[in-house]
C-alpha positions in Angstrom: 2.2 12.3 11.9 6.1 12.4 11.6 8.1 15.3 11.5 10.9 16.0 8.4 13.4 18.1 8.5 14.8 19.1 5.0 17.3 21.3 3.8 17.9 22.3 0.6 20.5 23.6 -1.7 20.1 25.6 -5.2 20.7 24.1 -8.1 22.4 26.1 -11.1 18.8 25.9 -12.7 16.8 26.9 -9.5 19.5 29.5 -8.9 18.8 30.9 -12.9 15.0 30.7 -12.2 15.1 32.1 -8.1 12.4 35.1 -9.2 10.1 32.2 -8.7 11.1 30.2 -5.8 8.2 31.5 -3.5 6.1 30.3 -6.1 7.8 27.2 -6.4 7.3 26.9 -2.6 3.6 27.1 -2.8 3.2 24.6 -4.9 5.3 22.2 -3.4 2.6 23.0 -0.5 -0.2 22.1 -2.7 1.7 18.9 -3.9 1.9 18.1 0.0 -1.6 18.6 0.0 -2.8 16.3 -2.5 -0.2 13.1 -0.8 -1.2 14.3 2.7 2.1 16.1 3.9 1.5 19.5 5.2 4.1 21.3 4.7 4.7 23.3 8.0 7.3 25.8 7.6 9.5 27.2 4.6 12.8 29.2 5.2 15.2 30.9 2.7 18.7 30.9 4.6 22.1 31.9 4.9 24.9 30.0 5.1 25.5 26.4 3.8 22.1 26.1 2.9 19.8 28.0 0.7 16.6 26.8 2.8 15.2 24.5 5.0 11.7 23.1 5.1 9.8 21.4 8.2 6.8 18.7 6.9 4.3 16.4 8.7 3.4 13.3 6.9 2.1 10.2 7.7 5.3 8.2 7.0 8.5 7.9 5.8 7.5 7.0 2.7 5.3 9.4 2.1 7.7 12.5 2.6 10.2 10.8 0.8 7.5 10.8 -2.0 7.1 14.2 -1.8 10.7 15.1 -1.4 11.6 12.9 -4.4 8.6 15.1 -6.7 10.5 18.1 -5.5 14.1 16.9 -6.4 12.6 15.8 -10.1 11.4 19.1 -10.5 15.9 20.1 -10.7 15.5 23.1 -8.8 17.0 21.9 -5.7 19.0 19.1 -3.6 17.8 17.9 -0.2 18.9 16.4 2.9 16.2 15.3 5.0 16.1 13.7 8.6 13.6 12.3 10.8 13.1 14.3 14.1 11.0 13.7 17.2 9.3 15.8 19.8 10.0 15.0 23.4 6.8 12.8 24.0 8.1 10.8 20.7 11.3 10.7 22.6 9.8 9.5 25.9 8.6 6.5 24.2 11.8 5.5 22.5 14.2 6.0 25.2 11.5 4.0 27.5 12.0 0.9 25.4 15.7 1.3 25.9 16.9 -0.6 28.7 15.2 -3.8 28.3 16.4 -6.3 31.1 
């Protein structure tokens, strides 16, 4: 599985409807669910962002499934990017120097 990293910012319509964000939140979970992406973590911040969610999916195209259902919903922008653990990391940066 590959880990997402997603913020999120209000939009004037999820900002009008935020008494039901948590809601909103658990069923984007469910949505996840159903396409395979568990949906790991859920934050409300401070700050330049209004949130930040952490996923597992099977592939890129696949979150971005899931992350393009929640922008189509209008309640929210996202930025998403790709991260990697260190034994993800250990891979790539073996592959590096290739004589």
């Amino acid at each position: 599985m590959a880990t997402f990293i997603t913020t999120i910012k209000f939009t004037q319509q999820g900002i009008k409807g935020i008494d039901d964000s948590t809601k909103r939140a658990a069923a984007l979970k469910a949505a996840g669910k159903k396409l395979g992406v568990k949906v790991t973590q859920v934050f409300w911040t401070l700050g330049d962002y209004d949130g930040l969610l952490i996923l597992d999916a099977p592939d890129d195209e696949t979150a971005t499934t899931l992350l393009l259902h929640l922008g189509s919903l209008g309640n929210v922008h996202t930025t998403t990017v790709r991260a990697f653990t260190a034994a993800e990391m250990d891979k790539i940066t073996a592959k590096v120097h290739v004589s």
